[in-house]
C-alpha positions as CSV (number, residue, x, y, z in Angstrom):
1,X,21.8,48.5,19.7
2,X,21.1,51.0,22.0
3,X,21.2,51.5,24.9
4,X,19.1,51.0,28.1
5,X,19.0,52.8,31.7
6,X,20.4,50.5,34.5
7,X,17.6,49.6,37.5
8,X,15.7,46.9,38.5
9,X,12.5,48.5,40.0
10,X,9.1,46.8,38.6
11,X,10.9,44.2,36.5
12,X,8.8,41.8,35.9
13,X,10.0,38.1,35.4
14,X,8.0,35.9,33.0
15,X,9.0,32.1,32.6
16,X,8.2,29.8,30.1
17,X,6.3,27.1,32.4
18,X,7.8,23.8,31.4
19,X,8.1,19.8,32.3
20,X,9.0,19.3,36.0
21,X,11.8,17.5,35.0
22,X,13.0,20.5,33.1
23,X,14.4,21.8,36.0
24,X,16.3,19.1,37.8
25,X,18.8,17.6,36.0
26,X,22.2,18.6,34.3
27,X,20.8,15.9,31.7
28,X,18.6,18.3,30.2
29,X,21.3,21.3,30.1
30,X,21.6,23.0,26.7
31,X,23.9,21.8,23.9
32,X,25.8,23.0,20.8
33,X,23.4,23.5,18.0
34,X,20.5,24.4,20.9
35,X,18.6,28.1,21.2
36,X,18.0,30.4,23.7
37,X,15.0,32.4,22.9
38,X,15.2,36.2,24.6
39,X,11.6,38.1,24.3
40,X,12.1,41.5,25.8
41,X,8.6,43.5,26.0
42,X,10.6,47.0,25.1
43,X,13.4,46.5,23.4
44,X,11.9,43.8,20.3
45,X,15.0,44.6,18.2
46,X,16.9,42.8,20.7
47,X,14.3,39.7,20.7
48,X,15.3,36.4,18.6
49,X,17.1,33.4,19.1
50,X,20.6,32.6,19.7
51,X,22.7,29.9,18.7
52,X,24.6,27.8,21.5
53,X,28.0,27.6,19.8
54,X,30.5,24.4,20.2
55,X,31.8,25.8,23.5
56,X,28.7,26.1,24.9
57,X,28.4,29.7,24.7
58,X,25.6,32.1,23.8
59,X,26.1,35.2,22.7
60,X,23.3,37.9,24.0
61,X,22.5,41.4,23.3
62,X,23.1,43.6,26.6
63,X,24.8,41.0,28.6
64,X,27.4,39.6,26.1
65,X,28.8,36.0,26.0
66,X,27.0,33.5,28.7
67,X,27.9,30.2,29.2
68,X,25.3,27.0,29.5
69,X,27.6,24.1,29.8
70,X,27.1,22.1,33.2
71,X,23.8,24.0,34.3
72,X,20.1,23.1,34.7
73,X,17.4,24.7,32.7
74,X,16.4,26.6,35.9
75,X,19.6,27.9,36.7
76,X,20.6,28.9,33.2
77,X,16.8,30.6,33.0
78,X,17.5,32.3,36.4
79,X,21.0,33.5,35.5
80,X,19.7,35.4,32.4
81,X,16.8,36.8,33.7
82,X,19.1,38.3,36.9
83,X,21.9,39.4,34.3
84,X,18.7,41.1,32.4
85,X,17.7,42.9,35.0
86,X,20.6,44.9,35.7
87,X,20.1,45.9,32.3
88,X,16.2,47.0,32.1
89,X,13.6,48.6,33.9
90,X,10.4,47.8,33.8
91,X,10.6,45.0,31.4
92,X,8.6,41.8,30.7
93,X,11.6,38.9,30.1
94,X,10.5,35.5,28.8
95,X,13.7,33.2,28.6
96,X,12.7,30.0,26.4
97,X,15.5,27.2,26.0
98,X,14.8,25.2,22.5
99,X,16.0,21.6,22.5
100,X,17.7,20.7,18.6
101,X,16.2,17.3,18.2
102,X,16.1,15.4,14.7
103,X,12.5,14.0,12.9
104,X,12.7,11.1,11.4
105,X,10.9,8.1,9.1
106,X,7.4,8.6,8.1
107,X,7.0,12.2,8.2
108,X,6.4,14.8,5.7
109,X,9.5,16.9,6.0
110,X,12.2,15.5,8.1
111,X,15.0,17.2,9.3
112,X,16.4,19.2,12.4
113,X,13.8,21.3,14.4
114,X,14.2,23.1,17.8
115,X,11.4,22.6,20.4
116,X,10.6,24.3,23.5
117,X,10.2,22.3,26.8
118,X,6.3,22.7,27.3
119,X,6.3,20.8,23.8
120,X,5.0,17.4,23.7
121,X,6.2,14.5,21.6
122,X,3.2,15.0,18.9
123,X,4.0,18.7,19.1
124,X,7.3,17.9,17.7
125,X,6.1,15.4,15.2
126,X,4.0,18.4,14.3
127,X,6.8,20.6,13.6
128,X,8.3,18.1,11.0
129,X,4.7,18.4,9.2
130,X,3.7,15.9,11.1
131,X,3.3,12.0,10.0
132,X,2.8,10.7,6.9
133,X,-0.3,8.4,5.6
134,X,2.1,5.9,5.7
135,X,3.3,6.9,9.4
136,X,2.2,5.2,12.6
137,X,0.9,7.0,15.5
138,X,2.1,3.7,17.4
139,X,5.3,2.2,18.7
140,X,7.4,5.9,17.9
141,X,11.2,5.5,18.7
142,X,13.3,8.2,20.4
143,X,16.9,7.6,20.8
144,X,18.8,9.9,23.2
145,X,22.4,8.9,24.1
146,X,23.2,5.9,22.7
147,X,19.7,4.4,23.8
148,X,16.4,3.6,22.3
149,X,12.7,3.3,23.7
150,X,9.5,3.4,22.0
151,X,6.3,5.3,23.0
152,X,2.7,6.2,21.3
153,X,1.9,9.5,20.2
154,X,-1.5,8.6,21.1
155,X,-0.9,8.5,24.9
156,X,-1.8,11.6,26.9
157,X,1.6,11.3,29.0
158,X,4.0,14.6,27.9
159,X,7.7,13.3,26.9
160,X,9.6,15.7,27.4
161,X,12.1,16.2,24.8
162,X,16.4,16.6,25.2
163,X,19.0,18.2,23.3
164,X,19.8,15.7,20.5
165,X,16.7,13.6,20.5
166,X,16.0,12.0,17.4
167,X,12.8,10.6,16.9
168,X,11.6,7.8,14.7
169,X,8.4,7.8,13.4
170,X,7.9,4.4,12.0
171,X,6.0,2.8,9.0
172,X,2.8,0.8,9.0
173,X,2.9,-2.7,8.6
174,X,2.3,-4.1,5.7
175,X,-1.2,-5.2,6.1
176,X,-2.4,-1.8,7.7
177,X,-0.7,-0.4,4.1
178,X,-2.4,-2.5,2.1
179,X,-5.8,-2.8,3.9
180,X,-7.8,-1.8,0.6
181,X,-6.0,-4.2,-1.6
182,X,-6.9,-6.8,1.0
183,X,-10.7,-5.7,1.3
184,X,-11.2,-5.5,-2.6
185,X,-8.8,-8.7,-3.0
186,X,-11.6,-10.8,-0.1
187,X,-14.5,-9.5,-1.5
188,X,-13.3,-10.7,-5.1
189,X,-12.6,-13.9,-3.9
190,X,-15.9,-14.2,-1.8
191,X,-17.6,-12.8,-4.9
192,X,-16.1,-15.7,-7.2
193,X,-17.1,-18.6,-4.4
194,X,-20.2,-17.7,-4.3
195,X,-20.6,-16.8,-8.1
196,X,-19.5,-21.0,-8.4
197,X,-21.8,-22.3,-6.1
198,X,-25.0,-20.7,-7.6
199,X,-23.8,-22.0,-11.0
């Protein structure tokens, strides 16, 4: 790592735009097993992501250890970007905070992904490979602390999505499943009724 001449004249600040609720609540703070993502326009080898540890710490290059326990997403963003520029000059500074949320159900490859807060709710289902032909688009569960609520992927209202999220993509009915069983199976049936009555 090397190193970089102290000064803060034409640093340039450049946020990741998010949801409005991503800056006003404590709710929305970063957890263990979250990112922060550090994209420095001069200094590349020091761009990546890093791991929010159990404590609630980050550790970044240049500034050290940081911590993101009781802090908004706009505060925490601020704080960086300030501690940054004593570091750089003449830098472009994007300072992205990824949400670890779990995928779930009818999707083809569920697991843990990490989503960024201009992401909506298909964006994340997207990340997961999105959902299966045996998914619904309908009726998708998210449950966050303890609580569960549904909403539809098809709706063009952005969730926002929190640390430890897990969302449920659910399986079609039986009937929506089995829809071509059903339309062979009726017109079979219609096919034999009116086979008989023209006997």
């Amino acid at each position: 790592m090397r190193c970089v001449m102290l000064g803060t004249a034409g640093l340039i600040l450049g946020f990741t735009t998010g949801f409005a609720q991503d800056s006003g609540s404590v709710a929305d703070q970063l957890r263990a097993g979250d990112m922060v993502r550090v994209a420095l326009s001069r200094e590349v080898e020091m761009s990546g992501d890093y791991l929010v540890d159990e404590a609630g710490m980050v550790a970044l290059p240049l500034i050290g250890l940081r911590e993101t326990a009781n802090k908004t997403p706009a505060v925490l963003k601020q704080e960086l970007v300030t501690a940054y520029s004593d570091q750089l000059r003449n830098q472009t500074i994007q300072i992205t905070l990824l949400r670890r949320v779990r995928v779930l159900g009818e999707v083809r490859n569920p697991g843990l992904y990490h989503a960024d807060p201009t992401m909506t709710l298909g964006d994340v289902v997207a990340l997961a490979g999105g959902a299966t032909t045996l998914g619904k688009s309908t009726d998708i569960r998210i449950v966050r602390d303890g609580e569960e609520f549904e909403v539809d992927l098809g709706s063009d209202v952005l969730h926002q999505v929190r640390s430890g999220d897990q969302i449920v993509v659910p399986e079609k009915g039986w009937i929506a499943r089995n829809r071509t069983l059903l339309v062979t199976a009726s017109i079979s049936v219609t096919a034999i009724v009116v086979g008989a009555m023209t006997r």
